[in-house]
N, C-alpha and C positions, 0 to 999 in steps of 0.2 A: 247495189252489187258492184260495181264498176267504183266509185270512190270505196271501195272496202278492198280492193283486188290493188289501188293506187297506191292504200295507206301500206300493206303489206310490203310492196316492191318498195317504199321507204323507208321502212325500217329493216328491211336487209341489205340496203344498201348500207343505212348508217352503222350497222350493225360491222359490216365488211370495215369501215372506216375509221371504227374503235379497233376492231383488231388489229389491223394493221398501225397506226400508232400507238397501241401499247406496247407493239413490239420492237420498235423503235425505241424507247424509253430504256435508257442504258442503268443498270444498277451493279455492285460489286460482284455480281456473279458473274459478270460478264468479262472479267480480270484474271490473273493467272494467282495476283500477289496483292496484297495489302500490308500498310503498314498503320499504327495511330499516330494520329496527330495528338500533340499536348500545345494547349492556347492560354496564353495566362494575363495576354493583354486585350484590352478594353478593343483595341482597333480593328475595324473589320477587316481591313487590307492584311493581309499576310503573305511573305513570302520564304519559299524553301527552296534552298540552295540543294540538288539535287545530289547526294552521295554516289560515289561512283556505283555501290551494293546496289541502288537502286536504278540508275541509268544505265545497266549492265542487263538488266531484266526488260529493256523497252525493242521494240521489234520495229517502230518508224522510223525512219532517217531524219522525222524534225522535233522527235518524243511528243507524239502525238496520242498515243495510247498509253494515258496516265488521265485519272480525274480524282475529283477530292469530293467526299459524302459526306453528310451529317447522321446523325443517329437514326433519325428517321429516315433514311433512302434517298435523301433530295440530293440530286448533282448539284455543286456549285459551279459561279463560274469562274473561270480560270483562262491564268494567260502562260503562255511558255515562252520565256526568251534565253538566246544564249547569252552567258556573263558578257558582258563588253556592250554590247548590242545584239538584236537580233539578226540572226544568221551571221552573228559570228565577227561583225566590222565594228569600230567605233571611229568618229571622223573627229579630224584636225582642224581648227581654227586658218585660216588661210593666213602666210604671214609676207611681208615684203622684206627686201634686200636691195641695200645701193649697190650697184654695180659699178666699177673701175670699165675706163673707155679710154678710147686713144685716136684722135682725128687725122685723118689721112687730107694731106694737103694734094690743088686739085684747081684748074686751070681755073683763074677768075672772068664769071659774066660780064659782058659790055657795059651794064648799067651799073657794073659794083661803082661803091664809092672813093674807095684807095685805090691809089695808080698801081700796077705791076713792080712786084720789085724787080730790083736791076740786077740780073744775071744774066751772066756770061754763058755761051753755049756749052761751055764745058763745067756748068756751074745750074744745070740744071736740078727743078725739083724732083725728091726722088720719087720713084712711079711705085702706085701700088704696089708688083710684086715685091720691089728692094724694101720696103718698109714692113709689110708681112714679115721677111726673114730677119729682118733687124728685131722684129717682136719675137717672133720664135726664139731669136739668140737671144732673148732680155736685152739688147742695146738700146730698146725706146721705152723701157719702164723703171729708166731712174728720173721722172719726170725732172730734170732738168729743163728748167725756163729759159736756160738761153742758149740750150743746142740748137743746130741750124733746123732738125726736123721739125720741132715743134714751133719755134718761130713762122718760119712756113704753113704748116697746119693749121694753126690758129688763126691762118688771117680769111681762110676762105675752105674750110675743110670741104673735099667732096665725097667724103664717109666716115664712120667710126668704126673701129674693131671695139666689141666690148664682152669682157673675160667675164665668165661667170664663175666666180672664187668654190672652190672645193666640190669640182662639178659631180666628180664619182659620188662622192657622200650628200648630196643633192635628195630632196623629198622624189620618190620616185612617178608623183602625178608630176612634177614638172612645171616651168614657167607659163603663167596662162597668161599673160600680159606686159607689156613694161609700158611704165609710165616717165614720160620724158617732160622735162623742162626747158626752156629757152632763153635766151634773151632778149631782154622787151621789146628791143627795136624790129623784131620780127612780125608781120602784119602779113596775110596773105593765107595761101594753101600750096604746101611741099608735100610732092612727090616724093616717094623714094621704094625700093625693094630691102630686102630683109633676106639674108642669108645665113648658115649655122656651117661652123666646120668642127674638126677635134686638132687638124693639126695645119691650121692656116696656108693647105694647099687644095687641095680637094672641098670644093663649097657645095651646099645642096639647097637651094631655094626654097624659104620657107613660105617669105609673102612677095607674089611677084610685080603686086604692084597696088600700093598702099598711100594715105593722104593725112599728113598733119593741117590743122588747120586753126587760123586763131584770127578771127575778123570782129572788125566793130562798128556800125553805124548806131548814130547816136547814142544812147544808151544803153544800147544793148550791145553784146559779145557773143561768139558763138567761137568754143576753142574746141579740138579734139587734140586729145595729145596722151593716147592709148593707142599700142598695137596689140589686137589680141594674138594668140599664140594658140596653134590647135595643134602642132606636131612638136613631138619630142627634142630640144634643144641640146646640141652638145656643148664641147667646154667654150667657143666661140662665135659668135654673132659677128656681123658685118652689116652696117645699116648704108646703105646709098642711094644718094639723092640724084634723081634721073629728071629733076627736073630746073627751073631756073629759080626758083626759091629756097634757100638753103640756109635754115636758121643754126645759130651759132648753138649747141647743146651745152647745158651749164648742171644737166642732173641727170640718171637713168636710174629706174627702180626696177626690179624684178617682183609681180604678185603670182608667189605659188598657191597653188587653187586648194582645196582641203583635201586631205590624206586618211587613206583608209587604211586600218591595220587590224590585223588579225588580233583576238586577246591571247595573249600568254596560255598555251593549251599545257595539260597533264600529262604525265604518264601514268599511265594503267599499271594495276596491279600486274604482278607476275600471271600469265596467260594458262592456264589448265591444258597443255598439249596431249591427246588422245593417241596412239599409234596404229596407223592402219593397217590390220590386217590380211585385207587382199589380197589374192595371190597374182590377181592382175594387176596391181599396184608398187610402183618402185618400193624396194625397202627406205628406212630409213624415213617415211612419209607420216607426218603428225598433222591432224585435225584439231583448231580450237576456234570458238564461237565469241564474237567481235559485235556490238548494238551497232547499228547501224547509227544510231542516235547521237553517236560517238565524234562520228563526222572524221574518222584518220584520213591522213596522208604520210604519216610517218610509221616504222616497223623497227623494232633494235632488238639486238639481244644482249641483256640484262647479263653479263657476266662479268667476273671479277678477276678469272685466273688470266695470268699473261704468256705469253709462246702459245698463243692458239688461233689459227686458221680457220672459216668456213666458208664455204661456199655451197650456194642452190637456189633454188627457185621458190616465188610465191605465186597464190593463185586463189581466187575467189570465186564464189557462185552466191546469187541471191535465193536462189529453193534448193531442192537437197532435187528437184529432177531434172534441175538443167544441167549444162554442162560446165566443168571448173572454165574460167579463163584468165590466163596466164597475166600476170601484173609485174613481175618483175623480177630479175635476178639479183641476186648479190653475191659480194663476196669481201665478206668481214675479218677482221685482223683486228689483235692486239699483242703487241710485239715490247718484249722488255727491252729497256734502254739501260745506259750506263745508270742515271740517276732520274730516271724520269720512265714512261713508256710512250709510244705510239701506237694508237687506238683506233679502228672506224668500226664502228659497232652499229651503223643508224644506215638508214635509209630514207629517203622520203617518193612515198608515190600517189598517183591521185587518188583524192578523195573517193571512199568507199564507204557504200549505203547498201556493199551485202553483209549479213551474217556467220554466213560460214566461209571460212581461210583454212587454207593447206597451206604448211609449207614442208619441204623437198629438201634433207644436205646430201648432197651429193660428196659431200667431203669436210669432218671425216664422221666418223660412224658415232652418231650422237648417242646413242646408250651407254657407251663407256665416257662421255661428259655430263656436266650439269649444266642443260640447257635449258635456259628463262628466256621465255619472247614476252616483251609488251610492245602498245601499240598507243599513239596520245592520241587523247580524248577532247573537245571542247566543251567543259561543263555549263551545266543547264540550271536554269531558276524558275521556279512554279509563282506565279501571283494567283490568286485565290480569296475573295471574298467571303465571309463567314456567314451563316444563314444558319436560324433554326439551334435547335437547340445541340449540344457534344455528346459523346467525343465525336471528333471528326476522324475520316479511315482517309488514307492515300490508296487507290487501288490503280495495277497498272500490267500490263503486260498479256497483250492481244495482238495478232498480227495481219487479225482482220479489224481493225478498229478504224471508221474517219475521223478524221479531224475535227474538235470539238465547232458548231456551229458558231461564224465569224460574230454573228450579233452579239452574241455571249461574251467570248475575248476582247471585242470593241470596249466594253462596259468594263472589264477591268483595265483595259489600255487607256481609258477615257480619265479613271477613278485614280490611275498612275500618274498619271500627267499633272492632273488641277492638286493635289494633292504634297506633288513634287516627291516622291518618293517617302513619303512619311508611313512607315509598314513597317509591322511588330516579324519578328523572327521565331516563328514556333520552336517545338521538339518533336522529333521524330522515333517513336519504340517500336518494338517489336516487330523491324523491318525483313522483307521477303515474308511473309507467314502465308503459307500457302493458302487460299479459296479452293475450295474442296466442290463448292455447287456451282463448275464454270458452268457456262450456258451452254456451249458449245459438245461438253463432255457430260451433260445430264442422262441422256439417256440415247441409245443411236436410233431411237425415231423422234422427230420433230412435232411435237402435238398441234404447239402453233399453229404449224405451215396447214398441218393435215387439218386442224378445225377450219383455215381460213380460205382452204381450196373447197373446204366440203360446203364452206356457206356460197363461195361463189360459184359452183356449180348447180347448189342448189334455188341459188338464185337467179342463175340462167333459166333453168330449168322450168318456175316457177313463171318467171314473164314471159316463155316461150308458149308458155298454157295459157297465160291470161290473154298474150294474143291471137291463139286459138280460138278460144271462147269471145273474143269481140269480133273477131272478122266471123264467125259462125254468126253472132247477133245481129252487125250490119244484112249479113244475109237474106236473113229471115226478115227482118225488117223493110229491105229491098223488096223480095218477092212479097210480103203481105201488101206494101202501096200499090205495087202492078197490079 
């Protein structure tokens, strides 16, 4: 009796643990939209560049709710990146740059090897600041060998300025390094600081106290002759030696670190603007719907005529029950010119992962113009491996949907890599086609849920009797030994 009350409590549990992941098990119904896929190459890898028609219907902010089927129901698996890179960066190769420098002459140490030259008190060396403003004026950058400043400089510099050439137009990560050379007769470890300015008056201390170094006992050498760089450099360095070692510099290189850039984004089709009619609501107020998927930061309007002014507000909400919050004003112009016009039609604001946008003119009364708002887009690319037999369906557009499970996308991101990108380019037909059997809109009672609470209660229910019935039998069993 008791292994027969065990075997029962087992299979309603397992019973509970089939239902719950069948239900889990995601299929096209569970989609707003499908499209087919057409495959005509032998390769499993396949990838779709994601048309705006369809990355317009996604409700995640990384198109996350989109999967790909086979004939039979099976999910494949699949990777979603944005073009360039994922989330949107592609990186730059690190590259170097010889830098132009210029030694600041500077009182010689006792143990130097050349005597002091012979000047007169009124024929002194010029002092750091006179030499700064001799650079600022360009009078120490016609490297002339046998002006008195560089004469001087050369024989015992105690720092360099070094210009970094077309610093505005500069990779915007910046110098992460410079790598300096010497001359050979340099043996030891120098000190020195590291300063940055824009206009060789105002200095801001980058490294306050740093060590070249280049020693050799027998065999071996031990040189450091890098200074790394972790803050932002403007158009001038100043390097200065604070200590009594001061090798003569014969090279400076700048290594800019790698460079991240955004890819090249789209413009969106012309926007379907809706007009509110609220009467609680300013006139002049249009509603239209943005994928979050989209990833904007930019808003223009798309006009052509010139002598036109607008101004107003935008505003966003991620669910239709929160509240709008305000993202940003403008005020737009296009103004005809003698032979040309003057135009700002664009904005840029940040990045937005809601769906629903208002925007507000305040001026002037957009009905009697033809107003187009778009918004750019960062388009998207599906990897997806083929399984099972075709056609295959694209189905997408849920806004309760997670994120496909990472083991799954690994396997394509894996099958990307060793592969090198070697992936057939399908077709895509009869895109947007409505799913008529969503899951969500079947019917508004849940059978699922309701069979899988009715088993777990009734399987509460169930062991709370079989422990009734065993603590009754320990019972009796007690009282029969007494």
């Amino acid at each position: 009796m008791m292994k027969k009350r065990i075997a029962i409590a087992w299979f309603l549990l397992l019973s509970t643990g089939l239902i719950n992941a069948q239900e889990k098990i995601l299929s096209k119904a569970h989609f707003q939209y499908q499209a087919e896929i057409s495959i005509d190459s032998p390769k499993s890898l396949q990838m779709l560049r994601l048309p705006e028609a369809i990355q317009s219907k996604l409700y995640s902010r990384n198109a996350q709710d989109i999967r790909v089927f086979n004939s039979d129901g099976l999910m494949l698996p699949s990777l979603i990146r944005y073009q360039g890179k994922d989330e949107g960066k592609t990186a730059v190769p690190p590259v170097s740059k010889t830098l132009s420098f210029y030694p600041i002459p500077g009182v010689l140490p006792k143990n130097h090897k050349e005597d002091p030259p012979n000047t007169s008190a009124n024929e002194k060396s010029p002092d750091v600041k006179s030499l700064e403003v001799k650079l600022e004026l360009k009078m120490y950058t016609d490297n002339n060998p046998h002006s008195q400043i560089l004469q001087e400089a050369n024989k015992n510099p105690s720092a360099y300025i070094i210009e970094i050439p077309n610093h505005t137009n500069q990779r915007p990560d910046g110098i992460k390094q410079l790598i300096l050379k010497w001359k050979p007769d340099f043996e030891g470890i120098a000190t020195l600081k590291l300063e940055t300015s824009s206009d060789l008056n105002q200095w801001q201390t980058l490294i306050e106290t740093e060590s070249l170094v280049n020693m050799r006992y027998k065999q071996q050498q031990l040189e450091k002759n890098t200074l790394a760089i972790t803050t932002k450099t403007k158009r001038f360095l100043k390097l200065s030696w604070t200590g009594q070692q001061r090798p003569m510099i014969t090279d400076i290189k700048a290594e800019y670190g790698q460079q991240t850039i955004k890819p090249a984004y789209k413009w969106s089709d012309k926007l379907i603007l809706v007009p509110v009619t609220d009467e609680n609501i300013a006139k002049n107020t249009f509603d239209f719907s943005v994928s979050p998927s989209f990833k904007s930061n930019k808003f223009r309007l798309a006009n052509t005529a010139t002598n036109q002014v607008y101004t107003g507000t935008l505003s966003t909400r991620r669910h239709a029950k929160l509240r709008w919050d305000k993202q940003s004003d403008f005020q737009f112009y296009q103004i005809a010119l003698q032979d040309d016009k003057l135009s700002k039609l664009e904005k840029n604001i940040n990045t937005q992962l809601s769906r629903n946008w208002r925007i507000h003119f305040q001026y002037p009364n957009p009905l009697n113009h033809q107003i187009a708002v778009q918004v750019n887009r960062y388009p998207v690319d599906l990897y997806f491996l083929t399984q099972g037999n075709g056609p295959f369906y694209l189905a997408y557009g849920n806004n309760a949907m997670p994120a496909q499970a990472k083991n799954l996308s690994q396997v394509v991101s894996d099958v990307l890599r060793q592969t090198q990108s070697d992936y057939a380019i399908p077709k895509l037909s009869h895109i947007n086609t409505p799913i008529d059997t969503i899951v969500s809109k079947k019917s508004p009672l849940d059978w699922k849920k309701i069979i899988l609470w009715a088993v777990l209660v009734s399987g509460v229910l169930l062991m709370l009797w079989m422990a009734k019935g065993l603590f009754r039998q320990i019972s009796n069993e007690t009282n029969t030994d007494i």
